[in-house]
C-alpha positions, 0 to 999 in steps of 0.5 A: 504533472507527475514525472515518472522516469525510467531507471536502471533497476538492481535486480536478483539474478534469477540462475542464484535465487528462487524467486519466490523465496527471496520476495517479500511483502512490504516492511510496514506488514510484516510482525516477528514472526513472519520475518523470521520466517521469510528471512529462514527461507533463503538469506537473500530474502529482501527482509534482510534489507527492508526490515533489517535487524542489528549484527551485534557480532560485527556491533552493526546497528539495523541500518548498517548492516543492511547496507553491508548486506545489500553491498555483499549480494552487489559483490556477488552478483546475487543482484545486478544492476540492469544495462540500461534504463528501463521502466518496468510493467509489473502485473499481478494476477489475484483472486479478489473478495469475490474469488474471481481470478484479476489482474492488475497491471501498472508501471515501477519506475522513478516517481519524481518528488514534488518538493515544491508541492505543486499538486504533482504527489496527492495524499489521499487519505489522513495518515496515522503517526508513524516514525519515519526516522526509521526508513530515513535512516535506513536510506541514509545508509543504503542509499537504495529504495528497497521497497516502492511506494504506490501510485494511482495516476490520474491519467486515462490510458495508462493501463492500455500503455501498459499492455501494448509495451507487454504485447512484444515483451515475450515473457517476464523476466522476474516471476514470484507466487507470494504466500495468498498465490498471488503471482507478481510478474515483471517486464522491463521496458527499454524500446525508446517510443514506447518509455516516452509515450508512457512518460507523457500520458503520465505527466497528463495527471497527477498522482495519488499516494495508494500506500507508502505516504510516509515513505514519500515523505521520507524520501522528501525529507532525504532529498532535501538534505541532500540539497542542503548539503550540495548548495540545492542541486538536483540529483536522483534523491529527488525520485522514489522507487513507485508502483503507478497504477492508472486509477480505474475500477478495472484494474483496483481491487480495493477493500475496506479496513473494518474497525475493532473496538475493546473497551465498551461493553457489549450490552451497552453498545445499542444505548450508545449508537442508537443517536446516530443510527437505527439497528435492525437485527439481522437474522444471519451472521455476517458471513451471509448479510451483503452489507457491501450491497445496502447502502448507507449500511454498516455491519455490527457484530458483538457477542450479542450477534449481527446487526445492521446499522441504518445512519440517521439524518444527525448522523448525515449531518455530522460527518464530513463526507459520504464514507463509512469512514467518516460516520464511524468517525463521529460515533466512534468520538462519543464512545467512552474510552477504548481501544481501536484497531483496524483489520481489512480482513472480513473474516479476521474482524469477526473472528476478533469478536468470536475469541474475545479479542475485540469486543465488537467489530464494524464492517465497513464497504468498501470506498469505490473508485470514483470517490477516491477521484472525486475526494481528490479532484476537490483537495479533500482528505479521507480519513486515516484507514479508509482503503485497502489496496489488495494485493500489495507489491511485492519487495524484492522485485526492483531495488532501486539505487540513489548514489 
């Protein structure tokens, strides 16, 4: 099924950059502010590369100038390409929702694209429209996947594989602390028995895309002119730089993406919900109701305060599948007109509606891993904005070259 293979990553030296300055989170979070301040931090911060920005003192454009910039750390040996292939584990240790401190523990290599589509690389979830001739561009010009893609394999064992590798790994030999303390830690994996043992349990399933859906395609869209330009030989455009993390409770900490509504007025909320569900009041505020416990429940918070919305047999009835995701779908389509955004932070949502800034936010639960299997197993698509992977990889911790 999936085919992950060793590579030999570009890497940042580790005796000419701090780490943690120079990491990065991935491009498509990032606003203005926050790059500009990762980009003051150290001028080699994978930000110049990721989300680059035009050098009109040199009439480059964004892309141009990433590839000159990512080309003079090359030169200087800011980064460096390693001796041999290698997969690499990569952990990151977090404090979850709950403030327990985890550990999630997969694999950077090179995902092979499924151009065919054979079932090797699943969506799982809708995507919303989002320009991809920005990132085509970009590896147009650089020819290096700077960021990865996320993965969730299929295939049990993987995370067991992981840690055997690890087990005579000694220590990591690229290590950051992101801005949340998250610590991202990475080991190349170079002993020949172990690369092939995690190759084949990785082919045993496939995988599902976690984040990165339009960079995966991006890469498909890339190989295939590629291909049409060498009369359809295969070359290594045909893979994408992937953090794969085996699907399991154990190892995800998944969160919800909560949906802020500006437009409707509050007072007229409870007439408009009320066909699909029931409301109970909520003595206390969202900060103190379990909404993630009560199944079935979605949280309500507007200027009126909190409630709890109880979903109705029409309700059941109408939406496509058992996710707040889809139920919030069929409510949301009979609203009068009005903005929608999302916001995987519990405490950001009901600050939005506390400032004014959203006139009612609905908490959502978070989907559980056996769902997202199940919804895949059966060919089905969640809708856009169900999951919330936490915490994200880190750019900066592997480049991967395709020349």
């Amino acid at each position: 099924m999936a085919r992950l293979d060793p590579f030999a990553a570009i890497r940042y030296d580790t005796a000419r950059v701090d780490p943690d300055a120079v990491v990065a989170p991935p491009y498509d979070v990032v606003g203005p502010a926050q790059r500009a301040q990762l980009a003051k931090r150290s001028p080699y911060n994978a930000i110049y590369v990721d989300l680059p920005v035009p050098d009109d003192s040199r009439g480059l454009d964004q892309y141009e100038n990433a590839a000159r910039t990512f080309s003079g750390w090359l030169e200087r040996g800011i980064v460096r390409p390693d001796p041999a292939a290698a997969l690499y584990v990569y952990r990151m240790t977090f404090s979850d929702e709950r403030s327990r401190r985890r550990a999630m523990t997969g694999l950077l290599g090179a995902l092979g694209l499924d151009l065919e589509g054979k079932g090797e690389i699943l969506p799982h979830e809708q995507t919303m429209p989002k320009d991809r001739l920005d990132r085509l561009s970009l590896l147009r010009s650089m020819r290096v996947n700077t960021s990865p893609i996320w993965g969730l394999s299929l295939a049990k064992g993987l995370t067991t594989a992981c840690k055997e590798a690890l087990a005579s790994s000694g220590d990591p030999a690229f290590g950051a602390t992101d801005d949340d303390g998250v610590v991202h830690e990475l080991w190349p994996v170079t002993n020949e028995a172990q690369i092939a043992e995690i190759v084949g349990l990785a082919a045993g399933a496939p995988v599902l895309l976690a984040d990165g859906h339009h960079r995966y395609q991006t890469a498909c869209n890339y190989a295939e002119e590629c291909r049409a330009k060498n009369g359809g030989a295969p070359g290594p455009y045909d893979h994408v730089l992937a953090f794969v993390v085996e699907l399991s409770e154990d190892e995800l900490s998944i969160r919800a993406f909560h949906r802020l509504v500006k437009g409707v007025p509050a007072d007229r909320l409870d007439e408009l919900i009320s066909p699909w569900f029931r409301i109970e009041a909520a003595p206390d505020g969202p900060d103190d109701v379990p909404v993630g416990s009560a199944p079935g429940v979605i949280g309500l918070l507007t200027s009126e305060g909190f409630k709890l919305l109880h979903p109705l047999a029409a309700l059941e009835q109408a939406a496509e599948d058992d996710l707040d995701s889809s139920r919030l779908i069929v409510l949301l389509g009979t609203l009068p007109e009005h903005e929608l955004t999302y916001e995987p932070g519990w405490d950001e949502a009901a600050a939005a509606v506390r400032e004014g800034r959203a006139d009612a936010a609905f908490f959502l639960r978070s989907v559980p891993v056996e769902k997202i299997e199940t919804v895949a197993e059966t060919g089905r698509l969640m809708p856009p904005k169900s999951t919330y992977f936490h915490p994200k990889p880190r750019t900066g911790m592997a480049f991967r070259s395709i020349s």
